[in-house]
C-alpha positions, -999 to 999 in steps of 0.1 A, spaced: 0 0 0 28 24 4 44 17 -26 10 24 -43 4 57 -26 38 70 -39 30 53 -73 0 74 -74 17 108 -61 39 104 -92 6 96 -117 -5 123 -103 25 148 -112 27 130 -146 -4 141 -155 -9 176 -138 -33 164 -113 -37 174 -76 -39 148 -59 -50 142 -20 -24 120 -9 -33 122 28 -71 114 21 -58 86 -3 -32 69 27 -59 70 47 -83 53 22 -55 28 18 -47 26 56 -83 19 68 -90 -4 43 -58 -25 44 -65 -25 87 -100 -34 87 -109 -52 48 -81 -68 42 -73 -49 11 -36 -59 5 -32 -49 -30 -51 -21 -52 -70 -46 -70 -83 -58 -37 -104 -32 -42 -141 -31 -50 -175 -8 -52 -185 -26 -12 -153 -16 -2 -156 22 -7 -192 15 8 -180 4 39 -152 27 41 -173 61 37 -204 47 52 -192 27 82 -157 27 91 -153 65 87 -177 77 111 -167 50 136 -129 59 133 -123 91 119 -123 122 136 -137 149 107 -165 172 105 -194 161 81 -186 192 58 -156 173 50 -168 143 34 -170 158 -1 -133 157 1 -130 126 12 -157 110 -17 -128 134 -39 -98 115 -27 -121 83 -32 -132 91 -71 -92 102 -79 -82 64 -67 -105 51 -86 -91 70 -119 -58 58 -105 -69 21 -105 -83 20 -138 -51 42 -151 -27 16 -138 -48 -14 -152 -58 -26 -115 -92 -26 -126 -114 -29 -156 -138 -3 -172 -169 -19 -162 -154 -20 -123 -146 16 -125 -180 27 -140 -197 5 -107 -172 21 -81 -181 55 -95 -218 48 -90 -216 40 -55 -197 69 -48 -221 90 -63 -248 74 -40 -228 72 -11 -215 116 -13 -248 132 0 -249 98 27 -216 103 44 -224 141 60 -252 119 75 -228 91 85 -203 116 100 -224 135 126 -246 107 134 -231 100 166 -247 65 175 -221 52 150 -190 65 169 -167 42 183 -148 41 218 -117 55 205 -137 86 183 -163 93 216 -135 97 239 -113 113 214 -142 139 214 -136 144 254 -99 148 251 -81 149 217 -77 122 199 -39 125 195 -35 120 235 -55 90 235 -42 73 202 -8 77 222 -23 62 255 -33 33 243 -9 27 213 23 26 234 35 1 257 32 -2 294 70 7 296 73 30 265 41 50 280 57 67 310 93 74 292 71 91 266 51 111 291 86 126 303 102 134 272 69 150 265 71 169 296 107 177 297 99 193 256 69 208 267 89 225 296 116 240 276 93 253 251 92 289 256 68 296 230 40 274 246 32 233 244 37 216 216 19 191 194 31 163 209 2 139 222 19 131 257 22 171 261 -18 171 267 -19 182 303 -30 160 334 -63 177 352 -61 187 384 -78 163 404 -91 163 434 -82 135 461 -98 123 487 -91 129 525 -55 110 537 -75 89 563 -102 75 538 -76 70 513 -59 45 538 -89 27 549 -101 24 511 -67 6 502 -67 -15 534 -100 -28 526 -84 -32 483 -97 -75 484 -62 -80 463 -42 -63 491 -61 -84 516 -58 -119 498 -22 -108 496 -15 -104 532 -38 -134 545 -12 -156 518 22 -142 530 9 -151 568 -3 -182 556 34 -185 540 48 -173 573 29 -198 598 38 -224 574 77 -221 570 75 -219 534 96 -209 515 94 -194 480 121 -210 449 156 -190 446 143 -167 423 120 -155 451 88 -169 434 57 -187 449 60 -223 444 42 -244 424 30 -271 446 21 -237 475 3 -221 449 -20 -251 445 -23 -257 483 -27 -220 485 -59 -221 459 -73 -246 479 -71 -239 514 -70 -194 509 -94 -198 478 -77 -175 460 -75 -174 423 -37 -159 413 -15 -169 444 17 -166 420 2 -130 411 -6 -122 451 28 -132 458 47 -114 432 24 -82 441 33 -89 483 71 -90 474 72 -58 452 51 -36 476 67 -46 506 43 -66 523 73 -94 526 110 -95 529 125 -117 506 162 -127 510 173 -159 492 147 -187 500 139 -167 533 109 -152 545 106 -124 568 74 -105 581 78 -68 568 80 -40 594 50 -17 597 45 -4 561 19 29 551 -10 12 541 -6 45 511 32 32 502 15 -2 501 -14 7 478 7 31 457 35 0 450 1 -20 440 -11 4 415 23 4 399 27 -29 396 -10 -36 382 -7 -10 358 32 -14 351 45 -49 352 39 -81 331 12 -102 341 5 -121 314 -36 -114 317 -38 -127 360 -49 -94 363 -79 -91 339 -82 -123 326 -71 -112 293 -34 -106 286 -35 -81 259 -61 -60 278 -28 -65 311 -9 -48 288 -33 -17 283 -40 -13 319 -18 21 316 -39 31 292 -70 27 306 -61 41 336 -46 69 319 -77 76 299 -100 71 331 -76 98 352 -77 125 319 -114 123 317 -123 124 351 -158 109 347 -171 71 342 -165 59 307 -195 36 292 -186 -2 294 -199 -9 263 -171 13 245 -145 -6 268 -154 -37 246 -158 -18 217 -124 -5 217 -107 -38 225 -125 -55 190 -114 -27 173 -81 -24 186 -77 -63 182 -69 -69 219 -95 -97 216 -129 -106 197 -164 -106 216 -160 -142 226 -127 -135 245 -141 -105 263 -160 -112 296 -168 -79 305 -183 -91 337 -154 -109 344 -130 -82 337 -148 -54 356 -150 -81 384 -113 -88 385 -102 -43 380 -125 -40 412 -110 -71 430 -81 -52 423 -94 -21 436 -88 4 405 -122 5 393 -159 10 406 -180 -6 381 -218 11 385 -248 2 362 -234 3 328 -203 24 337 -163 20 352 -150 51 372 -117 53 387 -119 47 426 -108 74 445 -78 55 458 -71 48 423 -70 84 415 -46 95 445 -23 59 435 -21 73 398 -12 105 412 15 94 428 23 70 398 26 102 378 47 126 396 70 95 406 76 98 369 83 134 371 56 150 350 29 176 363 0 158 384 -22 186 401 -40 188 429 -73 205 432 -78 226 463 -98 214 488 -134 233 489 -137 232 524 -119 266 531 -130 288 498 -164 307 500 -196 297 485 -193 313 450 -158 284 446 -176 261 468 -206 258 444 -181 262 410 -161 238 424 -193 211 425 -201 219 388 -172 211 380 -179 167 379 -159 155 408 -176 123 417 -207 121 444 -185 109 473 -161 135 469 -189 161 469 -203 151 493 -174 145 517 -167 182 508 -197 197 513 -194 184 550 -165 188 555 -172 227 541 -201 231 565 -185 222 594 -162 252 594 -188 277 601 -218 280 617 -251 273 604 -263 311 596 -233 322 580 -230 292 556 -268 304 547 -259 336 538 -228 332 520 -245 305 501 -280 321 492 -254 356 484 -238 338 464 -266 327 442 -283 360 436 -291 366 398 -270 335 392 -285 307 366 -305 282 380 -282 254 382 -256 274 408 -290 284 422 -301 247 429 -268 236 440 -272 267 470 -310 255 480 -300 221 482 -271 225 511 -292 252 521 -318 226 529 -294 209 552 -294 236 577 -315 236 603 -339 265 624 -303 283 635 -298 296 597 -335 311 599 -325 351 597 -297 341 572 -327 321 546 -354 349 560 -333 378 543 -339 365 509 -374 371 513 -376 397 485 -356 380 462 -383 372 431 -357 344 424 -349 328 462 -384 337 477 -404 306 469 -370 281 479 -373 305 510 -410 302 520 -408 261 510 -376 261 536 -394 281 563 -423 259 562 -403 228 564 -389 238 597 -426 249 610 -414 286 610 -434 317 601 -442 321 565 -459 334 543 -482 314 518 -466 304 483 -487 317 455 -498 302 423 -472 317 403 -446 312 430 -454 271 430 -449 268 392 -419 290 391 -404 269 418 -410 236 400 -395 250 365 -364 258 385 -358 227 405 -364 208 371 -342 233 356 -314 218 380 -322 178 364 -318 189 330 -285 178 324 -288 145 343 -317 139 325 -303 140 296 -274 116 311 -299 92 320 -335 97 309 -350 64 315 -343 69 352 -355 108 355 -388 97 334 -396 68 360 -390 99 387 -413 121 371 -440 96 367 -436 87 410 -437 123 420 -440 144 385 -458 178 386 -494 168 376 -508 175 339 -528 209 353 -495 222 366 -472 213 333 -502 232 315 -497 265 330 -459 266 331 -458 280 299 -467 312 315 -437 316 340 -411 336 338 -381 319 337 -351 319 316 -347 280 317 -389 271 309 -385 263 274 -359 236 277 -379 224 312 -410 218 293 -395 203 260 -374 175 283 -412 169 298 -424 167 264 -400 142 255 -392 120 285 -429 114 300 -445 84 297 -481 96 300 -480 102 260 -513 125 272 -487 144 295 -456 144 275 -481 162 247 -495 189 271 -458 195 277 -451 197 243 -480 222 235 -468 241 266 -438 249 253 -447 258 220 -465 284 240 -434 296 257 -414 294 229 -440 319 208 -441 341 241 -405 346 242 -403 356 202 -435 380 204 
């Protein structure tokens, strides 16, 4: 294929044509990877189909207005193939016709994204040059290449380069020091581990004279510990210090940080050969790095399905290989992932591990500052910005705690004035933690159009004076709480549809919200419209915002 390309640059020059030679490589690339298109005349009419139709908008990171070049670069080949004798008339005049077909299809194909696979989704999230690096390099090129990255990107004077290792870690934030410990002490790997090097202890054996596990212990080890990788546990207890290996001897290791522990763990998960006793599948051992990596840079869960995705495509392993059950099973057993639902986060040990990881290897791993001391205008931009529920929540405590119950109220509601609804809702929610001490704090907001019906619903809650919520107040109040589910809603719809239909607004009220005044109505009752059940419901939603949306233009 690359002596074809070049063969068609000169054809090109020969005849005073222009010719695309990066759409062309690409063409050839794709299809010599995926349709095993070895030579030009491998090439056929279905082949350009599934090129431009299927693999493109799976693979290829290009805007739909681009695809006329692309069908350019395809029609030029085509010349090229019947030029060079590769093909016959007849083939060329059917190749042509399915590229006429296929040019007002492929716009279509390109922004549809249902069609996109792992690698173009995340790419989307983070640049698909950083990830194509993460997971094309191996587990020991990976770091080097981070630092070389780092050390270019640091004498750069003019600003980062292009380099896909100089994409910058996030700041992330990490959890408190004492919960980090516990987390790793309760890690089922770093547990099976210590329970076998006690059991190898109290039993006076003693590992060969290469310091491995031997075979006959591992059996008795599977058996009486029921544990599944007692060579793996034992490799893992050596490197991170849980043992003391000299020669055949064994010694109990002095008192260790539970952190140094889990930190060496991480490392040698992620880092060492394992030959697949970590996941269950060695080629997916060796992209553990990557994963990781990917995992840490996006900083939210990535959908499992694309996790299997990606390894088809990547040819780590076809769909009868891949036990994605299995393999989330074993990445929590080892304590780096949380699998939930249909999703895999890094844990938050995980995160502070990878940290570590990172800055062992001498490139830039932030640290987001805590929220607990900043004021309520950070406080509540720091919890839009995605950091996972614990950690919001552990935060939010942890920020409450430092000061009394009437000045958190006011900082928080002062915060909020005029602001959009979703830093609103974020206010009213830990506002509605506080308790009858924050009254005068919550009572000042009173006369705020935009905090008085939150205000009057808290009051009443705690059986305090206040005065009656009107009409207007009730729907304006249930446009901005919805306003506040819009985007998790969109997340997840099936789940905030089965919400509405337990404790939805009835039909009356959805009716009259066209009518309120609020800057975020229009998207409020469109979601309704189409995430109800009720289809009588979702319709009256639909009419009502027709009626907001003609409002807002006259």
């Amino acid at each position: 294929m690359n002596q074809a390309v070049d063969d068609l640059r000169a054809w090109g020059r020969a005849h005073g044509l222009a010719v695309d030679v990066d759409e062309v490589r690409l063409l050839c690339d794709y299809a010599s990877d995926y349709l095993d298109v070895n030579e030009l005349g491998d090439f056929t009419p279905g082949t350009f189909e599934e090129l431009l139709l299927n693999i493109y908008p799976r693979k290829v990171i290009a805007p739909p207005e681009s695809a006329p070049e692309t069908v350019a670069a395809a029609r030029t080949l085509v010349d090229f193939l019947l030029a060079t004798e590769e093909i016959a008339g007849k083939m060329a005049t059917r190749m042509r016709a399915v590229l006429d077909r296929i040019e007002p299809e492929m716009p279509i194909a390109l922004a549809d994204t249902s069609r996109f696979g792992m690698a173009k989704s995340l790419f989307g999230a983070m640049g698909a040059e950083a990830l194509e690096q993460g997971f094309s390099l191996s587990a020991t090129e990976r770091p080097a290449a981070q630092r070389q990255a780092q050390d270019e990107q640091d004498e750069n004077a003019d600003g980062p380069c292009d380099c896909p290792g100089c994409a910058p870690l996030p700041p992330v934030r990490l959890a408190a020091r004492e919960a980090l410990a516990e987390a790793a002490l309760r890690v089922p790997m770093v547990t099976d581990a210590r329970r076998l090097v006690q059991w190898m202890l109290a039993g006076g054996r003693t590992p060969t004279v290469k310091g491995r596990l031997r075979v006959r212990d591992a059996a008795e080890a599977t058996a009486q510990l029921a544990v599944a990788e007692p060579a793996l546990l034992w490799d893992l207890a050596v490197y991170a210090g849980l043992v003391e290996v000299e020669g055949t001897a064994v010694f109990d290791a002095d008192d260790v940080d539970p952190l140094d522990v889990w930190a060496s763990v991480v490392e040698f998960v992620v880092e060492k050969e394992t030959g697949g006793a970590v996941s269950g599948n060695p080629a997916l051992d060796e992209e553990l790095y990557g994963l990781c990596d990917v995992l840490y840079r996006l900083q939210s869960p990535m959908p499992v399905p694309l996790l299997l995705e990606y390894a088809q495509e990547a040819g780590l392993t076809d769909e009868s290989e891949f036990d994605t059950d299995e393999i989330l099973g074993r990445l929590a057993y080892c304590g780096v992932v949380e699998p939930e639902r249909e999703e895999l986060a890094l844990t938050p040990h995980a995160v502070w591990a990878l940290r570590e990881l990172y800055t062992g290897l001498g490139l830039d791993a932030p640290e987001a500052a805590a929220l607990s001391t900043v004021d309520a205008s950070e406080l509540i931009e720091g919890l839009l910005s995605g950091i996972p529920t614990e950690l919001a929540e552990a935060e939010i405590e942890e920020w409450l705690r430092s000061r009394s119950e009437i000045d958190a109220a006011a900082d928080l509601l002062g915060a909020v004035s005029g602001a959009p609804s979703v830093a609103r809702g974020i206010a009213v929610t830990i506002v509605d933690r506080l308790g009858p001490d924050a009254e005068r704090a919550v009572r000042g907001h009173l006369q705020e159009a935009e905090l008085r019906p939150h205000v009057i619903h808290w009051l009443a809650a705690r059986g305090l004076p206040a005065p009656a919520l009107t009409q207007e107040e009730v729907l304006w109040m249930s446009v901005d709480t919805l306003a506040l589910a819009i985007t998790a809603a969109e997340d997840d719809p099936e789940t905030f549809a089965e919400n509405m239909a337990a404790s939805g607004p009835p039909a009356h009220m959805i009716d009259e919200m066209w009518r309120v005044d609020h800057p975020d109505v229009v998207q409020v009752l469109e979601l309704l419209g189409r995430s109800l059940h009720d289809q009588n419901v979702a319709k009256a939603a639909r009419k009502a915002a027709f009626k907001a949306r003609s409002r807002a233009i006259g």
